[in-house]
Residue frames relative to the residue before (quaternion, step in Angstrom):
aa qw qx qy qz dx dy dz
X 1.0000 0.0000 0.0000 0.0000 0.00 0.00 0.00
X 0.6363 0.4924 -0.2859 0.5205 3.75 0.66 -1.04
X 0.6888 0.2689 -0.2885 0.6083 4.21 0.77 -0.61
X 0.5257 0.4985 -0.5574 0.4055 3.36 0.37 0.70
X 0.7663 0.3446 -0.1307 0.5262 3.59 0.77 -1.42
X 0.6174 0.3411 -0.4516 0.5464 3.46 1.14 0.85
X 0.4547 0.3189 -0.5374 0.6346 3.47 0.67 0.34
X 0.6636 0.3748 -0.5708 0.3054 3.83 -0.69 -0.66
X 0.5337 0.7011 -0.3113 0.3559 3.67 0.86 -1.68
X 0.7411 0.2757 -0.2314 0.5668 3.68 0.45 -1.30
X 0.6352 0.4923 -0.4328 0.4084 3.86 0.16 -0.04
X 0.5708 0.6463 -0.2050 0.4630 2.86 1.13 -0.24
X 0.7222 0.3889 -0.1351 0.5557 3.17 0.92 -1.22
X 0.7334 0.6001 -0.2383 0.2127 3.49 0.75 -0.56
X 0.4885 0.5076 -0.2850 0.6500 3.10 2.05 -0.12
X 0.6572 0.5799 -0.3013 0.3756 3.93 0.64 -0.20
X 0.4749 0.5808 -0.1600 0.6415 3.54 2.15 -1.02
X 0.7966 0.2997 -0.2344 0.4697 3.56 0.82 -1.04
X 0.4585 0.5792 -0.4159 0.5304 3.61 1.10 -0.22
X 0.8587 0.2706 -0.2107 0.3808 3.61 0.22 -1.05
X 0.4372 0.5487 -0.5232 0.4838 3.37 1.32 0.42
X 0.7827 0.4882 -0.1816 0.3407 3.89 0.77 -1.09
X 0.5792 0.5551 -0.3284 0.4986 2.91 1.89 0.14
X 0.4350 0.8533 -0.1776 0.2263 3.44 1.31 -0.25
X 0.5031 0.2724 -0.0717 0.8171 3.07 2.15 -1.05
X 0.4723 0.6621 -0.5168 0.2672 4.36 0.07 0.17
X 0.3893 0.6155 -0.6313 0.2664 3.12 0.31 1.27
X 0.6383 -0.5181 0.3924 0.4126 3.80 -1.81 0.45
X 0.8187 -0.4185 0.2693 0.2865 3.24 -1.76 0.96
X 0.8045 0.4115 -0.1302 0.4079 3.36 0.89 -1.72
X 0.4048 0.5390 -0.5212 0.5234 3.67 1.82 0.29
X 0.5050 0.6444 -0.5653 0.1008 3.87 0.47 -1.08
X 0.2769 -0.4914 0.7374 0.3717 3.84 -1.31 -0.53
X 0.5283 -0.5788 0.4936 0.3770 3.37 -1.60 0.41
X 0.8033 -0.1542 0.4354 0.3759 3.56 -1.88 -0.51
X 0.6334 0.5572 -0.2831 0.4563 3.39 0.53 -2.00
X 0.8154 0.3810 -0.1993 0.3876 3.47 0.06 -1.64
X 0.4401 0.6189 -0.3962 0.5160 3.96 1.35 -0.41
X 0.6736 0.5809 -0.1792 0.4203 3.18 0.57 -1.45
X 0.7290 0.4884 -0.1543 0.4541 3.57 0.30 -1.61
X 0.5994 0.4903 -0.4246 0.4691 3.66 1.11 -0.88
X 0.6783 0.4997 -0.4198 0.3376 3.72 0.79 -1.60
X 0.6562 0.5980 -0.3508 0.2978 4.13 0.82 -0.80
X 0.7961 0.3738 -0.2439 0.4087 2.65 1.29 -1.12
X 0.3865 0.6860 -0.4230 0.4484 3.48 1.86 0.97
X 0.2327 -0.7289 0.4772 0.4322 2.77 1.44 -1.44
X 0.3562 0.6541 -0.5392 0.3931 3.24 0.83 1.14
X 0.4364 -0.6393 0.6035 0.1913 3.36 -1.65 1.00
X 0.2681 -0.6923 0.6292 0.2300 4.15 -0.50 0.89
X 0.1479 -0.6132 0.7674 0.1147 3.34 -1.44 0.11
X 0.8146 -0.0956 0.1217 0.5589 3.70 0.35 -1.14
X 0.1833 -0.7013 0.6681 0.1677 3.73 -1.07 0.34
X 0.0229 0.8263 -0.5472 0.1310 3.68 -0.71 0.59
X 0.2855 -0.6985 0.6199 0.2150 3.58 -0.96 0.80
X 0.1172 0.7611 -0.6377 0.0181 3.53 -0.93 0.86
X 0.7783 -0.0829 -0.0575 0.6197 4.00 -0.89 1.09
X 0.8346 -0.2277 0.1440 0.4805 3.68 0.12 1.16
X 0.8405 0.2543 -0.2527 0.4063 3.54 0.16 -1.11
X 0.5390 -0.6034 0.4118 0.4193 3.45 -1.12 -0.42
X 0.2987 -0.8203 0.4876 0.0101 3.30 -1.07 0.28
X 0.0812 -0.8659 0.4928 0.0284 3.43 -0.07 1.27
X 0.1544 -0.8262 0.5354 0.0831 3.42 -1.01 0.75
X 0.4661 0.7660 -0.3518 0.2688 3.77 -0.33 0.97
X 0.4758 -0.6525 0.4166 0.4174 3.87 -0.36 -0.63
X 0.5236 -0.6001 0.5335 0.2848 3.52 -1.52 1.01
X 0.8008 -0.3191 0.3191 0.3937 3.55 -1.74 0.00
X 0.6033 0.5375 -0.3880 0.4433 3.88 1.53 -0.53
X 0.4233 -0.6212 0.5003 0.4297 3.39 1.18 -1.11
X 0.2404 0.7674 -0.4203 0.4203 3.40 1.69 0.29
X 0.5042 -0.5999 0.5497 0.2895 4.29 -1.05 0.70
X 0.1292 -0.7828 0.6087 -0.0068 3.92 -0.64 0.62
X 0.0480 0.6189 -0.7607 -0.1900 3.29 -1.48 0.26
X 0.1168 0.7498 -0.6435 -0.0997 3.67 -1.11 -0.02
X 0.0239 -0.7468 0.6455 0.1582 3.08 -0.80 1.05
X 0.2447 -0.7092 0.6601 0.0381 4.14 -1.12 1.39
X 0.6406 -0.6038 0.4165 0.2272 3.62 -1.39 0.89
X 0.3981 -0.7201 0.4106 0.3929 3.67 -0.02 0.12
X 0.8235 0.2882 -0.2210 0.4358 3.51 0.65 -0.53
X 0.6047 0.3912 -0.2695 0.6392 3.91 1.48 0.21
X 0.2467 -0.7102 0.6410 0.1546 3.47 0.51 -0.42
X 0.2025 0.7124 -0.6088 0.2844 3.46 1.24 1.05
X 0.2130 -0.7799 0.4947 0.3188 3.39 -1.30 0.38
X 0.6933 -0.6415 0.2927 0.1485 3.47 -0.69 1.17
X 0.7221 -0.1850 0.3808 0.5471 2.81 -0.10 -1.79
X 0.0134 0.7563 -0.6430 -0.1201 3.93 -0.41 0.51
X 0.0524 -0.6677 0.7311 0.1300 3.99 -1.20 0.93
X 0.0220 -0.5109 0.8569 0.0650 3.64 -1.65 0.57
X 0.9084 -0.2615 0.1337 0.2976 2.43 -2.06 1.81
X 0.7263 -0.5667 -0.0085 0.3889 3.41 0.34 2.40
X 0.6986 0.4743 -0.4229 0.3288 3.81 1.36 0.47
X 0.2130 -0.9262 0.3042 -0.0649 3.34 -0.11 1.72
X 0.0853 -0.8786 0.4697 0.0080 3.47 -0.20 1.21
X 0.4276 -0.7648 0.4178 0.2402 3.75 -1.05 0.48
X 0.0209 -0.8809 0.4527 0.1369 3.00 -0.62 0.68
X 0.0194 0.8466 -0.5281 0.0632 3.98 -0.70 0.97
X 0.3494 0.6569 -0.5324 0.4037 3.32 0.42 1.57
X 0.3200 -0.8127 0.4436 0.2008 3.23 1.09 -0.18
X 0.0564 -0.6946 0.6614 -0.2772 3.07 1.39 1.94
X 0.7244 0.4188 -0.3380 0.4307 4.06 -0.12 -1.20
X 0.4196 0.7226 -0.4616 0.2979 3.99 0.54 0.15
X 0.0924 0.8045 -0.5277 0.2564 3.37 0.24 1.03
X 0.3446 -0.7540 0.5577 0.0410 4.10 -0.07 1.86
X 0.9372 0.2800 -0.0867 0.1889 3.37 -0.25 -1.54
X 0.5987 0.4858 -0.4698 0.4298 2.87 1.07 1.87
């Protein structure tokens, strides 16, 4: 009985962790920044794009840093905060609001 209602407990919890991860980038359409300005951050990283993609709300940039190293970055739509950066599947957060970018 008691490993039942801890297994139920975590099942529980595990859709709530993923909700608040997908809220994270939930902001209205007309806050977004364009593409252009997604784009303009990665150059002025000195990243190479391959693909730019919206994925659970935020955008999502696929390509390689200034090493030539594989990248994921996923950047808020309306700060152009940068999120989360993953090289080649080891992924670190970022929340300084290095990816903060006003004048667009």
């Amino acid at each position: 009985m008691r490993s039942t209602l801890t297994i139920l407990a975590c099942v529980a919890v595990l859709p709530v962790g993923q909700a608040l991860a997908k809220d994270e980038c939930f902001v209205p359409m007309a806050e977004w920044k364009p593409k252009e300005a997604v784009a303009a951050l990665a150059a002025q990283k000195g990243w190479t794009v391959r693909r730019i993609k919206i994925d659970d709300g935020c955008y999502e940039i696929d390509g390689t840093d200034a090493q030539g190293q594989r990248i994921e970055v996923t950047i808020h739509p309306s700060s152009l905060e940068i999120l989360e950066i993953e090289q080649d599947g080891a992924g670190h957060r970022h929340r300084d609001g290095e990816g903060h970018h006003d004048d667009q």
